[in-house]
MMTF fields as JSON, N, C-alpha, C and O atoms, coordinates in Angstrom:
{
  "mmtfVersion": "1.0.0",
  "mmtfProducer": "UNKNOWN",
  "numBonds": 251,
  "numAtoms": 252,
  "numGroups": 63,
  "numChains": 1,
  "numModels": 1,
  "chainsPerModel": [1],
  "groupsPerChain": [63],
  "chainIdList": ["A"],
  "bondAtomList": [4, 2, 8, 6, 12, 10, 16, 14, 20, 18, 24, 22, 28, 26, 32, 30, 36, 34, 40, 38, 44, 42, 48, 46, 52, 50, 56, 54, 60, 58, 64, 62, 68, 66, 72, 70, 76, 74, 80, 78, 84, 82, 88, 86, 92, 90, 96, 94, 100, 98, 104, 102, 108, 106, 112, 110, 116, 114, 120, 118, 124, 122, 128, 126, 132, 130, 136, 134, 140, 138, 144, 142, 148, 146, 152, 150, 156, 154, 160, 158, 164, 162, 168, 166, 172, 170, 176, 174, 180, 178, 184, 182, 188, 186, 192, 190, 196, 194, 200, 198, 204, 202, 208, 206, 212, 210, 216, 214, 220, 218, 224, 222, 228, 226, 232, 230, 236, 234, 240, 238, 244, 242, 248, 246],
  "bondOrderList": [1, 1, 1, 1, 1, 1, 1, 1, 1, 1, 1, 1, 1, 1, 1, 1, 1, 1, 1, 1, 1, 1, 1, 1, 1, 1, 1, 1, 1, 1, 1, 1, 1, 1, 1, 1, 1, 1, 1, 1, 1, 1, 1, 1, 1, 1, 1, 1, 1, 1, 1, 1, 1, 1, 1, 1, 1, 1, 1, 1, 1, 1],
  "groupList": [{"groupName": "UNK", "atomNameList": ["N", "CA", "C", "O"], "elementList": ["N", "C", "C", "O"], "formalChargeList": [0, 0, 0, 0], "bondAtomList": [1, 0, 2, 1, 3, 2], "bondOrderList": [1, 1, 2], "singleLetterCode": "X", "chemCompType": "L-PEPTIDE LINKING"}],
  "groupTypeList": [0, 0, 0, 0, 0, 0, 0, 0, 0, 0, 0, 0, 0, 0, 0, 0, 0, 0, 0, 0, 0, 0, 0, 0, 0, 0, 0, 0, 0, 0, 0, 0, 0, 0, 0, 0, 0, 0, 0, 0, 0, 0, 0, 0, 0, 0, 0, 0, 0, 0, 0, 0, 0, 0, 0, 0, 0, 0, 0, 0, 0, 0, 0],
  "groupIdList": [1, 2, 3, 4, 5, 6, 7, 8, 9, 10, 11, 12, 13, 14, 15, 16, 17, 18, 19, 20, 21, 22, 23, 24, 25, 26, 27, 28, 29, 30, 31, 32, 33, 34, 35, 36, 37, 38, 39, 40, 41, 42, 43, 44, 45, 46, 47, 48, 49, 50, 51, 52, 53, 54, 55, 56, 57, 58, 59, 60, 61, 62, 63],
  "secStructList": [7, 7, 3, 3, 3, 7, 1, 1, 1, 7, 7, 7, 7, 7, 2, 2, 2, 2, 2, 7, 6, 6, 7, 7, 3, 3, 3, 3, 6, 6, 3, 3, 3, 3, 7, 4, 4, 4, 7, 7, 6, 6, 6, 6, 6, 7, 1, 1, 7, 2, 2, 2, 2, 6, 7, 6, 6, 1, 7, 3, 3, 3, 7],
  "xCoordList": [4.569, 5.193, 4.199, 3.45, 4.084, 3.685, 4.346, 5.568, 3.972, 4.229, 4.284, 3.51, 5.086, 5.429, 5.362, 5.292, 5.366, 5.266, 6.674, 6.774, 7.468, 8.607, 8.421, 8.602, 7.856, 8.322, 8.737, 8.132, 10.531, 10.795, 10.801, 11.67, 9.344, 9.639, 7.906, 7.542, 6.993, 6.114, 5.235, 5.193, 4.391, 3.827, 2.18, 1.364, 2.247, 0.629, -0.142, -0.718, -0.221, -1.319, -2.57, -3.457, -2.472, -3.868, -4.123, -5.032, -3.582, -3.816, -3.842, -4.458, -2.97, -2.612, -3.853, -4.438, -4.155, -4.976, -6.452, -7.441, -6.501, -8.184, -7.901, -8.466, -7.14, -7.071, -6.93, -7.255, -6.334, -6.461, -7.653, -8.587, -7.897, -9.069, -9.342, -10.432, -7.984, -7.996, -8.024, -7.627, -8.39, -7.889, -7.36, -7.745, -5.638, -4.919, -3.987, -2.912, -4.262, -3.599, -4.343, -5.454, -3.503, -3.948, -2.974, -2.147, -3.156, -2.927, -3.174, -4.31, -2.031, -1.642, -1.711, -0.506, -2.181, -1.496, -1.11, -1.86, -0.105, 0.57, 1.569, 2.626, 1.359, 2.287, 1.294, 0.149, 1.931, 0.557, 1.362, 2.555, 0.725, 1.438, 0.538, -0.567, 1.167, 0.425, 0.577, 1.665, -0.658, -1.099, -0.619, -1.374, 0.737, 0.934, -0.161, -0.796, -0.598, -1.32, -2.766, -3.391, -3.214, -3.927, -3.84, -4.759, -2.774, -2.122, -1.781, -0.676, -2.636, -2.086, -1.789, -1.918, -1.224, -0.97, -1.661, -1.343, -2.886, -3.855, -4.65, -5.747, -3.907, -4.06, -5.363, -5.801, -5.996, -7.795, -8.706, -9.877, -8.237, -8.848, -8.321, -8.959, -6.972, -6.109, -5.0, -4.267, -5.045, -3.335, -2.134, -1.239, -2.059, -1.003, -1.627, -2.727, -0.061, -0.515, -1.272, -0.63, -2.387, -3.001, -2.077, -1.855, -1.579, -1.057, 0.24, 0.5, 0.793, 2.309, 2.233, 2.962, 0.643, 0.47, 0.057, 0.399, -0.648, -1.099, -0.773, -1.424, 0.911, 1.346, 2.607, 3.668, 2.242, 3.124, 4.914, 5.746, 4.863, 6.123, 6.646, 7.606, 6.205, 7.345, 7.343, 8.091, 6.429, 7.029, 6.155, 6.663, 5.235, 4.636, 5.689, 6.406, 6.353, 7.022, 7.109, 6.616, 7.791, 7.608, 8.716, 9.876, 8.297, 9.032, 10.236, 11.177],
  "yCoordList": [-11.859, -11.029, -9.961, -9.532, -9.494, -8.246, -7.172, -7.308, -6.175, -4.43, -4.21, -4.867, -3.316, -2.637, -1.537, -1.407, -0.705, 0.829, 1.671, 1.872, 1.988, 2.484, 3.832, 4.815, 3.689, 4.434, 5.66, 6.422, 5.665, 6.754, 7.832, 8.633, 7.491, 8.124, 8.67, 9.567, 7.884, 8.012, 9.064, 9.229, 9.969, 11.159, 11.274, 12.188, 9.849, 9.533, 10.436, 11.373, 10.335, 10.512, 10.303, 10.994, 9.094, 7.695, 7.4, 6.576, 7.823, 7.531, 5.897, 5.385, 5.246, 3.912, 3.069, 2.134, 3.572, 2.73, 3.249, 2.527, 4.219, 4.425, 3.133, 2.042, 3.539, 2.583, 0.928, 0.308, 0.315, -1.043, -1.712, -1.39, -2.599, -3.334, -4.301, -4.59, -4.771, -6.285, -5.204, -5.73, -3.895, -3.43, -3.862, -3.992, -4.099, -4.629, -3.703, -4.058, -2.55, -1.353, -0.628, -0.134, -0.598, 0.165, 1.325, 1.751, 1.76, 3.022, 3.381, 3.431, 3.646, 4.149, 5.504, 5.755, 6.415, 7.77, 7.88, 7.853, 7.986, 8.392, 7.856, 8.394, 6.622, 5.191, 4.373, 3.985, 4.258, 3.144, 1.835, 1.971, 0.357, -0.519, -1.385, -1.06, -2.565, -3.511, -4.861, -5.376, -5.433, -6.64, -7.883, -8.277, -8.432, -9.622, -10.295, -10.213, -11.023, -11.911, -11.345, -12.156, -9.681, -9.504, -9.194, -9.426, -8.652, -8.334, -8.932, -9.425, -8.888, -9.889, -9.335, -9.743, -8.028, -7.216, -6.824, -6.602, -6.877, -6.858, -7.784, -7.613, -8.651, -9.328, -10.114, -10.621, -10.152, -10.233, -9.014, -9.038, -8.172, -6.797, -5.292, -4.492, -5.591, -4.206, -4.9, -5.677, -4.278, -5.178, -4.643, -5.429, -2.963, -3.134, -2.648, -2.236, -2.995, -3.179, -1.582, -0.726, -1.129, 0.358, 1.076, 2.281, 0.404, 1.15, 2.457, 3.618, 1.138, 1.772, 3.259, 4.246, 2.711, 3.802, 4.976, 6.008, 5.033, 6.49, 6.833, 7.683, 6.135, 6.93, 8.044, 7.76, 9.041, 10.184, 10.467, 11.15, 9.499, 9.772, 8.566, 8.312, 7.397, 5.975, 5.178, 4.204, 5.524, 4.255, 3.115, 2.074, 2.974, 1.608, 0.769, 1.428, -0.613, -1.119, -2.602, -3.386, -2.77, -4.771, -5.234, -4.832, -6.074, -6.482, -7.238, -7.79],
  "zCoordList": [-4.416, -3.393, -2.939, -3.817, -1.78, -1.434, -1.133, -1.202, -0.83, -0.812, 0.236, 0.932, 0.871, 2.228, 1.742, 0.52, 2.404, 2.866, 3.657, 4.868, 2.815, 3.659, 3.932, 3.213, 5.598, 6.297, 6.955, 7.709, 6.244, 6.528, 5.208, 4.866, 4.549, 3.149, 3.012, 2.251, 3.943, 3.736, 4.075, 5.294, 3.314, 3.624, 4.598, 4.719, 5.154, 5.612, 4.73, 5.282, 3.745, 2.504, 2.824, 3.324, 2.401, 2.609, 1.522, 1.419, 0.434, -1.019, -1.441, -2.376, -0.442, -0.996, -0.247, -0.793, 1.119, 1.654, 1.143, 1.268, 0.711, -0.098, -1.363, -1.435, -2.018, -3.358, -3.529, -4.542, -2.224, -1.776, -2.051, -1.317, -2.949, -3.213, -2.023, -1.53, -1.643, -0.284, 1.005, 2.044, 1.126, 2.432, 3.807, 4.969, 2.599, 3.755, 4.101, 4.584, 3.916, 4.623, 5.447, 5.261, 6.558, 7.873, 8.173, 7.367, 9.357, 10.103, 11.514, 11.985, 12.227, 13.531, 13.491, 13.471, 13.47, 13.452, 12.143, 11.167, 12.147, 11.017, 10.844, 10.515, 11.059, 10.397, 9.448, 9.682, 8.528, 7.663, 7.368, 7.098, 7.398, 7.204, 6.383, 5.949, 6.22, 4.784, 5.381, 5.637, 5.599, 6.01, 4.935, 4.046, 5.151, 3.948, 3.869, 2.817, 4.815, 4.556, 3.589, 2.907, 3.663, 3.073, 1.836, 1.05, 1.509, 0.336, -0.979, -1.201, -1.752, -3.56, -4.555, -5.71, -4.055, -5.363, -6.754, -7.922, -5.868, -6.755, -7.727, -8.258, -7.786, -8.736, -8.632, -7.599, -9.997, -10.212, -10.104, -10.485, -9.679, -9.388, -10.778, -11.462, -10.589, -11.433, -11.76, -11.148, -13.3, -13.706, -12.892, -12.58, -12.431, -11.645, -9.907, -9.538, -8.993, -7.751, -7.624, -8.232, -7.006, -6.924, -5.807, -5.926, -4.808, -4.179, -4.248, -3.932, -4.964, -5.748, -6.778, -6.877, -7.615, -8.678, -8.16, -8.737, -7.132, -6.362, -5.513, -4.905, -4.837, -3.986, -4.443, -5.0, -4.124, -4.267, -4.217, -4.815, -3.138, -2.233, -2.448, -1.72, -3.518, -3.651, -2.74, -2.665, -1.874, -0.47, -0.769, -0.353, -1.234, -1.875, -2.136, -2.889, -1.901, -2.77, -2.69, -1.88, -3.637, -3.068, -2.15, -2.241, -1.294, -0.079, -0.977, -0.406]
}
């Protein structure tokens, strides 16, 4: 599964998209979203997904 970014919770940080090994997180302004197709939850890189662990505000999550 992959991770979305909710939204109406999210603090445009950038914490999650610095920490993305597949940088499949992007950014509009101050909307950030998560590329499925780029997205593997890390896996081969970090045992858990990085995004989830360094975002502040919870909006990392699995779809």
């Amino acid at each position: 599964m992959t991770h979305r970014i909710e939204t109406s919770t999210c603090t445009a940080c950038g914490a999650s998209q610095k920490a993305c090994p597949n940088e499949a997180i992007s950014h509009k302004g101050k909307l950030f979203r998560i590329n499925s197709s780029k997205c593997k939850d890390c896996v081969g890189d970090y045992d858990e997904p990085q995004c989830e662990d360094v975002c502040p505000s919870g909006s990392c999550t699995l779809m």
